[in-house]
N, C-alpha and C positions, 0 to 999 in steps of 0.2 A: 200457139207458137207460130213468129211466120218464118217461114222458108222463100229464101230467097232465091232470086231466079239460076243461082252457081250454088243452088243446095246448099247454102247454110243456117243452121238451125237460128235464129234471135231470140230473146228472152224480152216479150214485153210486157212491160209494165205502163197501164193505159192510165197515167197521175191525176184523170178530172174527170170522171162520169159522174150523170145524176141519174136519177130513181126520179121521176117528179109528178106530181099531179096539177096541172093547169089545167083540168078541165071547166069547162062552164059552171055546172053544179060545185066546183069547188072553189070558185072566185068571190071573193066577198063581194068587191067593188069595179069600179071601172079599173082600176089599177092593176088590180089581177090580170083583167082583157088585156089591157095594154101591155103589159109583161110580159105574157106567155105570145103574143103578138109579134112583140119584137124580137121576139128570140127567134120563133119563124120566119121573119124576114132574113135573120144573118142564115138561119140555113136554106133558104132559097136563092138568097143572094150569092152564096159562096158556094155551093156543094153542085157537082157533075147533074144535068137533066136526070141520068138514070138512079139516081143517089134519092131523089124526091119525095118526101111522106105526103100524104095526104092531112093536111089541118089537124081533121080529129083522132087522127092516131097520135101527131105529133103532140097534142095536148095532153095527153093520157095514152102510154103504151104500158105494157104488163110487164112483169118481170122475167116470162117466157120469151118476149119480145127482146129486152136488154141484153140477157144472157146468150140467147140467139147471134144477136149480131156482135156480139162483144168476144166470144168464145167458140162460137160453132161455126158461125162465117166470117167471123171475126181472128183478127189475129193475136191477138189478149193471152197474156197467162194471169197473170192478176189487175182487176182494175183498183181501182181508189176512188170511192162512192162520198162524193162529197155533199156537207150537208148544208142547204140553205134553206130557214125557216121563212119568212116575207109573210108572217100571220097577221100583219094591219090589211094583208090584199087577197089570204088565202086564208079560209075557213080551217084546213087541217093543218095547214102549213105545204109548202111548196113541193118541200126536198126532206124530209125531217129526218133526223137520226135513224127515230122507233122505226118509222118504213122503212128504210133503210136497211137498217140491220132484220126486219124480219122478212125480208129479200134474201139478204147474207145469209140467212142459215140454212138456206135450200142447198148453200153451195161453199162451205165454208173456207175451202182451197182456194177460190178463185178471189173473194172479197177483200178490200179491207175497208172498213166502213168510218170515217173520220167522223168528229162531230160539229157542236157548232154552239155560238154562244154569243149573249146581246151584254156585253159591260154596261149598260144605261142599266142595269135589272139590277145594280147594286148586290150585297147580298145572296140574292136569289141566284144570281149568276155564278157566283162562286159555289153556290148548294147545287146549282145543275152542274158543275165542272165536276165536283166530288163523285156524285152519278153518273156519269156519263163513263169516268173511269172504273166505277166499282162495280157497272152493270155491265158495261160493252170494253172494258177493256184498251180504250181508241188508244192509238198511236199519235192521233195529230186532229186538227181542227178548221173548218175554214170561217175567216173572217167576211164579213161581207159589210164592209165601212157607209156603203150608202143609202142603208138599210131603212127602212122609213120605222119609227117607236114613237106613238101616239104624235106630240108636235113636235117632237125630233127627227130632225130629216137628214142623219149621218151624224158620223162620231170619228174619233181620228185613233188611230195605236197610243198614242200618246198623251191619252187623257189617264189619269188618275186611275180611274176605279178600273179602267184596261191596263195599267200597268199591274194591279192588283189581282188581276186577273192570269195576266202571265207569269207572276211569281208562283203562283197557285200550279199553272201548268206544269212550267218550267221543276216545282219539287215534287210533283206525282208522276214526271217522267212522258208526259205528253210534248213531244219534242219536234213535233212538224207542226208548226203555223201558214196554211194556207189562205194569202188572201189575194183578192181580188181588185185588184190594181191595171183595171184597163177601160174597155170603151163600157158607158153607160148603157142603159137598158133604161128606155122610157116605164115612170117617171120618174126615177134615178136619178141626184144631180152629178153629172160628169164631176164637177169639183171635189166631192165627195169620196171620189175614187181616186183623190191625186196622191201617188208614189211617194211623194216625200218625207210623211212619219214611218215611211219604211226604214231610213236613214236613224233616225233617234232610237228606234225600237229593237234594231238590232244588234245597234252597239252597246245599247244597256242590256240584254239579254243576250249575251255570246253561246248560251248552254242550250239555245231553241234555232232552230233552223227556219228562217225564214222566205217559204217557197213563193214568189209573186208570180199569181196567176194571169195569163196573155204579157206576161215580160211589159208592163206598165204601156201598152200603147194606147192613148196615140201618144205617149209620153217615154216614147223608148228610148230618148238623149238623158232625162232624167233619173231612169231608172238602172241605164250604164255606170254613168257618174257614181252611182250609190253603189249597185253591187261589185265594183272594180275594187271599193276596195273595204266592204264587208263580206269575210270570207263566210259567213253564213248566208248569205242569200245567194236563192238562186232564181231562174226564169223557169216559167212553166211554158210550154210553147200550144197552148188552148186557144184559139179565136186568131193567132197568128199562121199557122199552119196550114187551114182551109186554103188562104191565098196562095197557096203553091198552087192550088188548080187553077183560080180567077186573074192572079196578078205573080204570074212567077219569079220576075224580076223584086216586083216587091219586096217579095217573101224571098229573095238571095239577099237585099239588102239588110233585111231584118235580123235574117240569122249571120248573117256575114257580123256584123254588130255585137251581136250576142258572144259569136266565136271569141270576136278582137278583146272584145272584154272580158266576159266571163270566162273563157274559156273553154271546155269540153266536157268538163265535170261537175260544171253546175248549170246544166240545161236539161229539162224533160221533155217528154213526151205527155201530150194528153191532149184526149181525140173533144172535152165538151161533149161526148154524147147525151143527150139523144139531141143535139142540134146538129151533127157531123156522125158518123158511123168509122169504126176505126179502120177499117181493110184497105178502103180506096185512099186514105190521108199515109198507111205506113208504108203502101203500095208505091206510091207520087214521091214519098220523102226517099226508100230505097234508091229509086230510082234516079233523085233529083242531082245535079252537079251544078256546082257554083259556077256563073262566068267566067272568063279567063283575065276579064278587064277588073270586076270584085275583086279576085281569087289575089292579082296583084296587088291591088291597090289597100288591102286589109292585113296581106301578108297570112292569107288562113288560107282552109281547105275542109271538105266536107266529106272526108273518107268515110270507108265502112269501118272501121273500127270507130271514128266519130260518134257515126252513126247507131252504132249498138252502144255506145253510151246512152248517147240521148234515146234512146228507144226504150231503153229495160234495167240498165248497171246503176248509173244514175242513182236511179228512186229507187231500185232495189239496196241500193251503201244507205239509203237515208232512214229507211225502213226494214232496215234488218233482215231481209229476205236471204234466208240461205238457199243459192239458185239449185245448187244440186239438191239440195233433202225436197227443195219445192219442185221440182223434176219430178223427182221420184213419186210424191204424194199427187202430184198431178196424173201421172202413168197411171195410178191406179182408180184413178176417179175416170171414167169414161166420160168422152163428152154428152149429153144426153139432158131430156129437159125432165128435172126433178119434177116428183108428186108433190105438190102441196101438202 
């Protein structure tokens, strides 16, 4: 929980962590290097000197490690472990569910472990949806549209056998779709990740909440337009955030954006870790005030009741989280690094 500097208690909910394994030994191809690469760059690029991993932690850190900084020096009460397979580039898969959840059960209060799924799999795909709910129970799932499968290199929400897919979700009660709707990752194609079947697939599917993760930039004009005015989407604020430290103006613009359109109650919170760590990003956002030149010109503001929307309430309305029983069951779990 973090506590802010006028002692009040926030309830966060951190909406984008990974579990991942990029290390060398588990890269298929060049593509793997290049991934797990580029992902190092945005967090050297964006994160404070003292914030810094060393390479090969960043490639492969443990679960001791996440929980660490997520919940003990972190300021996390629940995070959301999301799941991104990329097996054309990664021998075990990147970010997978099963690791995932067998992460989660060291700590079952603090998790919730989404899952994940390739609509190209026909079929198959539809038999792992069935799984995924009757084994782990998920709430929700992330999409990952520019995902390389065999000579397919991206799919759109609004292909066929993905509609097929979300009909499937949508009647087993799988009801948070998270995708990925912002800057590429080499060798990703940027197009791949463009926001606009976010528009078709929401208004055909009103009973699934569709969460776009980093709020579609560098496509933040497009991704306004769209969620202005479907009331199921929201912005996830992952890879946007960082910039409060590098570019704070930026990042006023951004969320100033978000405020005018979305409003206050469809924006999250999420830290991307393990490319950002959540303490110093909820630390920077507590703190942060919108210009006075913005603040006019959008006619918004970024109070602390704002603020503990987007921090924890938010994702906590989307995912059922009852905050007082989750209080409670949290009191009694100390913080501490589980036995394997």
């Amino acid at each position: 929980m973090y506590i802010t500097p006028e002692g009040k208690e926030i309830f966060v909910v951190d909406g984008h962590t990974h579990f991942w394994d990029g290390s060398p030994e588990n890269q298929r191809n060049i593509h793997g290097k290049q991934f797990v690469e580029c992902f190092y760059a945005y967090h050297t690029a964006l994160s404070p000197k003292e914030q810094l991993w060393p390479k090969e932690k960043f490639e492969k850190y443990s679960a001791d490690d996440l929980y660490r900084d997520l919940f003990v020096d972190g300021p996390d009460d629940v995070a959301i472990v999301q799941s991104t397979y990329l097996k054309d580039f990664y021998k075990q898969g990147f970010n997978t569910l099963e690791r995932n959840a067998e992460m989660a059960k060291r700590y079952p209060e603090r998790f919730i472990v989404n899952g994940s799924f390739d609509p190209r799999d026909g079929e198959a795909a539809l038999e792992y949806i069935h799984f995924m709910k009757e084994t782990y129970d998920i709430k929700g799932v992330k999409m990952y549209t520019a995902e390389w499968h065999g000579d397919s290199r991206g799919w759109k929400l609004t292909d066929p056998n993905a509609y097929r897919c979300f009909e499937l979700c949508e009647k087993l009660g799988i009801r948070n779709v998270h995708v990925h709707k912002g800057p590429t990752i080499i060798p990703l194609s940027k197009d791949a990740f463009n926001v606009g079947d976010v528009d078709d697939a929401a208004t055909d599917f009103q009973n699934l909440n569709w969460i776009v993760e980093h709020c579609g930039l560098p496509r933040l004009d497009d991704f306004c337009w769209i969620a202005v005015q479907e009331t199921n989407v929201y912005g996830g604020l992952a890879v946007a955030l960082p910039f409060i430290h590098s570019r704070p103006r930026y990042f006023a613009e951004v969320i100033a954006e978000l405020l005018f359109w979305l409003g206050p109650d469809k924006i999250l919170f999420g830290s991307d870790y393990a490319i950002w760590t959540p303490r110093w990003l909820v630390e920077k956002f507590w703190a942060f005030e919108l210009p006075e030149d913005i603040k006019r010109e959008r006619g918004v503001d970024l109070t602390p009741e704002i603020k503990e929307k987007i921090l924890g309430l938010n994702a906590a309305r989307l995912y059922d989280i009852d905050i007082a029983a989750k209080k409670a069951a949290l009191a009694k779990a100390p913080l501490s690094i589980a036995a394997e």
